[in-house]
C-alpha positions as CSV (number, residue, x, y, z in Angstrom):
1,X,-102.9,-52.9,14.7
2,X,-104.6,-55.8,16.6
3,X,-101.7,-57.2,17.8
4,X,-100.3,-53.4,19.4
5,X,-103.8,-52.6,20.4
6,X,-103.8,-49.6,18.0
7,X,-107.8,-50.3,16.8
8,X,-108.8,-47.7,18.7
9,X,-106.9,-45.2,16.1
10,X,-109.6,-46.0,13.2
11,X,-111.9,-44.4,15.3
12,X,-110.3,-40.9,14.5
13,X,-110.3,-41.9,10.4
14,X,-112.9,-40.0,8.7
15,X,-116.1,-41.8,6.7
16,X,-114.8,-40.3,3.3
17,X,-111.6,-42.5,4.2
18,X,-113.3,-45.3,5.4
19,X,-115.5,-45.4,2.2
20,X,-113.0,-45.4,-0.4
21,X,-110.8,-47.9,1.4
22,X,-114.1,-50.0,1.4
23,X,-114.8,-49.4,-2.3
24,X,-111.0,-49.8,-3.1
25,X,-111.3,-53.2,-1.9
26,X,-114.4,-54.2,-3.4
27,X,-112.8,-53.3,-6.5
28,X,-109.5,-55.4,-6.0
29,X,-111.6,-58.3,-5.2
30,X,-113.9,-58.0,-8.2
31,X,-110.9,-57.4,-10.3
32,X,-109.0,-60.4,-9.0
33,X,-111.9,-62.8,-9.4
34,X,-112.9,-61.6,-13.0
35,X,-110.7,-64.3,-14.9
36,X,-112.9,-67.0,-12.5
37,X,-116.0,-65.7,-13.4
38,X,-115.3,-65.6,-17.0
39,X,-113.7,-68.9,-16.9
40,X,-110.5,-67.4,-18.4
41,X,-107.3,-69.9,-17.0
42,X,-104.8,-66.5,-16.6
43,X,-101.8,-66.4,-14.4
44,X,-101.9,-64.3,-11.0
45,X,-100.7,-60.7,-11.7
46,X,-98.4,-59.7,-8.6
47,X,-96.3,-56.8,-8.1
48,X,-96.8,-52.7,-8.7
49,X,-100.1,-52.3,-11.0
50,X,-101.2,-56.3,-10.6
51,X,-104.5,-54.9,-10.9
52,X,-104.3,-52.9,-14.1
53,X,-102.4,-56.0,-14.8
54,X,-104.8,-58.0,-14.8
55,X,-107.6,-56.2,-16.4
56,X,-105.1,-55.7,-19.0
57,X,-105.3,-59.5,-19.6
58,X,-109.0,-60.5,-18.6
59,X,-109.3,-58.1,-21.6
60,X,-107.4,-59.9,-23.7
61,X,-108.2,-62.9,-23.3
62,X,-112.2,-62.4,-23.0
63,X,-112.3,-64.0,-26.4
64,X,-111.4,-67.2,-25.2
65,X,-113.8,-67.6,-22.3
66,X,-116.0,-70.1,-21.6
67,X,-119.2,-70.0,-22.5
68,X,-120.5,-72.6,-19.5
69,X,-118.6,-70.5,-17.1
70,X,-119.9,-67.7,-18.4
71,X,-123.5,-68.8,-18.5
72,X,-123.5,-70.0,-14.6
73,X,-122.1,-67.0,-13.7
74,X,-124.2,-64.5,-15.6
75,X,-127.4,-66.8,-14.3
76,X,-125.7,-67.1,-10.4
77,X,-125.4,-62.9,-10.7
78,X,-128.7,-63.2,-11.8
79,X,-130.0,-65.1,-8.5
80,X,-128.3,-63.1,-6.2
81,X,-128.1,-59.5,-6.9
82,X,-132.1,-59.3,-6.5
83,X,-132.0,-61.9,-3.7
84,X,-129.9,-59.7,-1.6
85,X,-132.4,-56.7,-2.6
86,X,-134.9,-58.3,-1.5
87,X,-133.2,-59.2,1.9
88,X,-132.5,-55.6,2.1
89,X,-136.3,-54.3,0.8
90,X,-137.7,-56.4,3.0
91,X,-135.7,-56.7,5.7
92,X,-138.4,-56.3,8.6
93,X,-141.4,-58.1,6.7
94,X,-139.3,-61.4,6.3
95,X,-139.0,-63.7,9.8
96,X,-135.8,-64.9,8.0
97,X,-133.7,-64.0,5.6
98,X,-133.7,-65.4,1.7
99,X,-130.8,-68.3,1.5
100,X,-129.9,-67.1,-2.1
101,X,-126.4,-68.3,-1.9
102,X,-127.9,-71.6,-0.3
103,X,-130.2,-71.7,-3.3
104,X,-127.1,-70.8,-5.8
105,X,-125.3,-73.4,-4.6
């Protein structure tokens, strides 16, 4: 679309549309980085249903996770979900806002 100048054609896309093609790919990104947060060493899924796919084996597998990887991840979600809260919250009472990914790291 860049590349033909056809950006302007999103414009006429409704929010409803925009939305779930937003949450769709939240979802395909949370999905394809589950067997990292878990520490799980699976394949990629590609092809039709790589998603399903790979659920289908984080599932599976979620026995044989690490329980280091899982512990920095759980404590990392742990730091930033209410970091980013509070970014939000207090969004014009902070000069600056929290590093909690800074912090994580």
């Amino acid at each position: 679309m860049f590349a033909l100048q056809l950006g302007v054609l999103s414009t006429f896309l409704s929010e409803p549309v925009v939305k779930a093609l937003t949450s769709g790919a939240a979802l395909h990104v949370l999905v394809s980085q589950l067997p990292s947060l878990l520490g799980l060493p699976l394949p990629r899924q590609i092809g039709c249903f790589a998603l399903f796919k790979t659920l289908a084996a984080v599932l599976t597998a979620l026995p044989r996770s690490s329980p280091a990887e899982l512990t920095i991840s759980a404590l990392s979600l742990a730091l930033l979900v209410p970091v980013k809260e509070l970014n939000v919250r207090f969004r014009d009472k902070l000069p600056t806002p929290i590093p909690g990914e800074i912090v994580m790291v």
